[in-house]
C-alpha positions in Angstrom: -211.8 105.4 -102.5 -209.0 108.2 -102.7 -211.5 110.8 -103.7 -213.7 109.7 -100.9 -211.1 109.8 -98.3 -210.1 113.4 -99.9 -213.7 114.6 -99.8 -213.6 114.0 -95.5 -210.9 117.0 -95.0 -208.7 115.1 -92.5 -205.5 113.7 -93.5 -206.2 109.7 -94.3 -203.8 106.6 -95.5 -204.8 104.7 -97.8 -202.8 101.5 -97.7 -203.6 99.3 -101.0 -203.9 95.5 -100.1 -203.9 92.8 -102.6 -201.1 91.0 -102.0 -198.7 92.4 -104.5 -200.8 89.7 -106.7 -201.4 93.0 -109.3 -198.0 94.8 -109.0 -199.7 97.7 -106.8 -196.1 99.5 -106.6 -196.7 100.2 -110.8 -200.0 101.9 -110.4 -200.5 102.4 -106.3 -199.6 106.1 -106.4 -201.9 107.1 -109.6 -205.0 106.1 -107.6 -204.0 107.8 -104.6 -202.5 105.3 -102.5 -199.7 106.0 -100.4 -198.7 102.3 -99.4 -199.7 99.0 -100.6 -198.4 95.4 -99.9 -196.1 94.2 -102.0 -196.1 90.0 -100.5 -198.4 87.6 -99.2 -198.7 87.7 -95.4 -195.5 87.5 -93.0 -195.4 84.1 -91.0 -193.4 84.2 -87.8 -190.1 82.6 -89.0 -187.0 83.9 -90.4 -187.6 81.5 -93.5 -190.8 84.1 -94.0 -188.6 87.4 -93.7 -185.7 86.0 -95.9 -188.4 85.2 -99.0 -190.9 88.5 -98.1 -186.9 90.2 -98.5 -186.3 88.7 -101.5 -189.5 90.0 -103.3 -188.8 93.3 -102.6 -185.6 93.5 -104.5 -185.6 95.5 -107.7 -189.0 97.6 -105.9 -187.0 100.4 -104.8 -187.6 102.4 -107.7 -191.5 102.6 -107.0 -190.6 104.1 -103.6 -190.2 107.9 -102.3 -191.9 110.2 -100.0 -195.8 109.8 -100.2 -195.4 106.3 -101.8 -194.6 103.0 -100.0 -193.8 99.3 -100.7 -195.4 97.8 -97.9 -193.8 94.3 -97.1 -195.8 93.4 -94.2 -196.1 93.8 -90.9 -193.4 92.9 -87.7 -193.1 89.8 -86.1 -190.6 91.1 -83.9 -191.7 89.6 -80.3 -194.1 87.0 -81.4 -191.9 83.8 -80.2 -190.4 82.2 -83.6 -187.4 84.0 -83.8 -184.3 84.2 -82.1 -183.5 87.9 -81.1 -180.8 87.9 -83.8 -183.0 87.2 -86.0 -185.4 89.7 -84.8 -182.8 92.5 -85.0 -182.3 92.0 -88.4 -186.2 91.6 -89.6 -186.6 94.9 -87.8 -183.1 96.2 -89.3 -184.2 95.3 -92.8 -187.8 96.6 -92.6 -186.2 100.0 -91.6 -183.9 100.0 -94.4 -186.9 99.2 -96.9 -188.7 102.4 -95.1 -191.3 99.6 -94.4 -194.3 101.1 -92.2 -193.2 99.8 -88.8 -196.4 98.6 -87.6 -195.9 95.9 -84.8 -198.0 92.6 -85.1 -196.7 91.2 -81.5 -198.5 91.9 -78.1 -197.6 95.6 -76.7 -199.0 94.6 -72.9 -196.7 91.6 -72.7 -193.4 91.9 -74.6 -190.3 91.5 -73.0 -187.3 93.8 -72.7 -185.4 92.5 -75.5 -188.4 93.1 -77.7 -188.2 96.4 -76.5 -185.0 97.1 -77.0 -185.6 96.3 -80.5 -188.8 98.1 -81.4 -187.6 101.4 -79.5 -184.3 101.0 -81.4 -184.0 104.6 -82.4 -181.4 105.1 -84.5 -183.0 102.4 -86.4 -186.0 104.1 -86.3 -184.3 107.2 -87.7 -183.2 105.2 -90.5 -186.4 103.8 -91.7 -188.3 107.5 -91.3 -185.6 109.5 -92.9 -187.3 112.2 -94.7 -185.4 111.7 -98.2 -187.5 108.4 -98.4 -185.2 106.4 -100.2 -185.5 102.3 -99.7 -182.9 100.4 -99.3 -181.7 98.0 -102.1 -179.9 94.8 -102.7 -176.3 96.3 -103.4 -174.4 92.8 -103.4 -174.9 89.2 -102.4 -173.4 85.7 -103.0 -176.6 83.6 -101.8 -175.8 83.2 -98.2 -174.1 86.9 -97.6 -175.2 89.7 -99.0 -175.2 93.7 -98.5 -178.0 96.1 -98.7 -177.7 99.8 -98.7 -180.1 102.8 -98.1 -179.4 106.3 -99.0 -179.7 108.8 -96.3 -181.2 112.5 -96.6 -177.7 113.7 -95.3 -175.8 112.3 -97.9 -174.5 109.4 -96.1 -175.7 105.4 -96.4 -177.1 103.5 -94.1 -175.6 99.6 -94.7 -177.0 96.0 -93.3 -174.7 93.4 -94.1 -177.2 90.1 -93.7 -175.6 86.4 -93.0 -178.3 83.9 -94.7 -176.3 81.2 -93.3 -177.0 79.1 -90.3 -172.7 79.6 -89.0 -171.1 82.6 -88.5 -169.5 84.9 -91.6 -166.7 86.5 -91.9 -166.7 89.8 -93.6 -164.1 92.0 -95.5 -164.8 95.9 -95.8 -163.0 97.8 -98.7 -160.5 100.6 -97.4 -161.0 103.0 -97.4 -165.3 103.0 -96.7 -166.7 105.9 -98.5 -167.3 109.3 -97.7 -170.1 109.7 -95.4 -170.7 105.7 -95.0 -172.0 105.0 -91.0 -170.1 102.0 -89.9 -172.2 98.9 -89.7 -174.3 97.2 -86.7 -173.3 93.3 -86.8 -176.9 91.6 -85.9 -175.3 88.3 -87.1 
């Protein structure tokens, strides 16, 4: 199929789907794929973007510039989330340089799905050109932190609460050189 698409002379994606059943991140990129889904299909519930997050950690290393873990696409919009919870599924699919491809209806979506989706500083973070993903950095089950590092030299941080309460969180002094303070999405 990679050959194929070559042979037309116009630039083409091929985005690999199976599932992630074969481990298409090992072997994606040697037959010419520049994305391919790493989960089962996203469900409309934060329940579904917690455990589609949790498969992805430890997939960062089969992702760069050209060569994309694919985790699914948005639900951002689609009515089973709060828009906290919305904020962070966006927020996290951003740091995993995810393809951004919105599953929820363009024509009808309210502002606050708007405000998400057009977010561009997230944006910026999930199309950085050094194309590193995000990875699982710390974590005690309920809190943890993820991290992405930036083209610039700086990293881009998400600290996620699991938890249905509030969490309190405690930042080492002082943050490191060139660390962007964090976005609370609670």
């Amino acid at each position: 199929m990679a050959n194929a698409l070559k042979a037309t002379g116009r630039p083409i994606v091929l985005s690999i789907c199976e599932w992630g059943q074969n481990k298409p991140w090992e072997w994606g990129a040697s037959v010419g794929g520049q994305l391919w889904r790493t989960t089962g299909d996203i469900t409309d519930s934060f329940s579904s973007v917690l455990g589609i997050l949790d498969q992805q950690v430890g997939l960062e290393k089969f992702s760069g510039p050209g060569a994309w873990n694919d985790p699914d696409m948005l639900e951002v919009g689609n009515g089973g989330m709060t828009d906290a919870e919305y904020r962070a599924h966006f927020s996290l699919w951003a740091l995993l340089n995810a393809p951004l491809l919105s599953g929820n209806d363009l024509r009808t979506m309210s502002d606050a799905t708007k405000k998400i989706l057009m977010n561009k500083d997230v944006v910026a973070v999930d199309q950085d050109w050094g194309g590193q993903q995000g990875a699982l950095v710390s974590g005690n089950g309920t809190t943890q932190v993820w991290a992405k590092p930036m083209s610039d030299g700086s990293v881009t941080v998400a600290l996620l609460n699991r938890g249905p309460v509030s969490a309190r969180w405690r930042l080492p002094r002082p943050r490191p050189s060139g660390c962007r303070t964090p976005t609370r999405t609670e």
